[in-house]
C-alpha positions in Angstrom: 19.1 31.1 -8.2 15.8 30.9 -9.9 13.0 28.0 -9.6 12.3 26.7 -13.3 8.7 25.6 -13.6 7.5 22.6 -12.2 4.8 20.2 -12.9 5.9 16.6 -11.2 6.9 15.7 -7.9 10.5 17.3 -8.2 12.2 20.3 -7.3 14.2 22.1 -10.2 16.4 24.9 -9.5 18.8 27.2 -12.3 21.7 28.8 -11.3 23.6 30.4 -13.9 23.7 27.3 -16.6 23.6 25.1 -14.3 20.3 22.8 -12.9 19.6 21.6 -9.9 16.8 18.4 -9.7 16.0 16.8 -6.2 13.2 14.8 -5.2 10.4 15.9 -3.1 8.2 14.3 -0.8 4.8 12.0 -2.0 2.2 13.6 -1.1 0.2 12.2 1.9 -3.2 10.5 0.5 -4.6 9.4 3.5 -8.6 7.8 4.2 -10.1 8.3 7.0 -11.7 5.1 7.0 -8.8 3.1 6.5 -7.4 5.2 9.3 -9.6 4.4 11.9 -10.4 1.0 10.6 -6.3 0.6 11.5 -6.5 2.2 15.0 -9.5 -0.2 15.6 -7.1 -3.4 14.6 -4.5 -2.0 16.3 -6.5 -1.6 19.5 -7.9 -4.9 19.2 -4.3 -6.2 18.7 -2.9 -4.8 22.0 -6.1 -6.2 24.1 -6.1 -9.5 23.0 -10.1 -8.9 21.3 -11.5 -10.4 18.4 -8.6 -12.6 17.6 -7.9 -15.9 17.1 -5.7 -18.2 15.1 -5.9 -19.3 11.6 -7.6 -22.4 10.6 -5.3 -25.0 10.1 -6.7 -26.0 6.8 -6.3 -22.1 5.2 -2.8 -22.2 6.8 -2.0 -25.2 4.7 -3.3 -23.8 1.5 -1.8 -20.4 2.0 1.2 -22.5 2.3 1.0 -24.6 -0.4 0.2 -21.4 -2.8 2.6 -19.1 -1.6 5.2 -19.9 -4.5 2.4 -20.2 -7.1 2.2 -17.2 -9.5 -1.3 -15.5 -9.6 -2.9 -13.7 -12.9 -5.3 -11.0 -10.6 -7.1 -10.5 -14.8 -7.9 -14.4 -15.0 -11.4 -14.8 -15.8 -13.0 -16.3 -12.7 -14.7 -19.8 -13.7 -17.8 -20.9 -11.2 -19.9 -19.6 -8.4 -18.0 -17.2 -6.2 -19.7 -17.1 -2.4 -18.4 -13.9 -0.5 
């Protein structure tokens, strides 16, 4: 058995006439930041810090737009405060 050359994510192997494709794994593309910005969450999570509930007034909009489709390459019309 011989490996054919490969240029994706996927394995090929020949043997004889026949092939031989499997998948192989993603791989791993991981941030630091977002790493540690997760372990921070997390931490703040299991201790009860820096939480707190949701306003009831952005639970009733999320609400109310959750079955609303969303263009994300609408042009956005206004002011926009961040």
């Amino acid at each position: 058995m011989k490996k054919a050359p490969n240029n994706s994510n996927r394995s090929r192997d020949l043997w004889g006439s026949q092939g031989i494709v499997t998948g192989a794994k993603e791989p791993s593309h991981e941030d630091a930041a977002i790493g540690s910005f997760l372990a921070l969450l997390g931490k703040d999570i299991r201790t009860g810090q820096r939480l707190d509930v949701l306003p009831e007034s952005l639970g009733k909009v999320m609400l109310a737009t959750l079955n609303h489709p969303v263009d994300l390459d609408a042009e956005i019309a206004g002011d926009v405060a961040l």
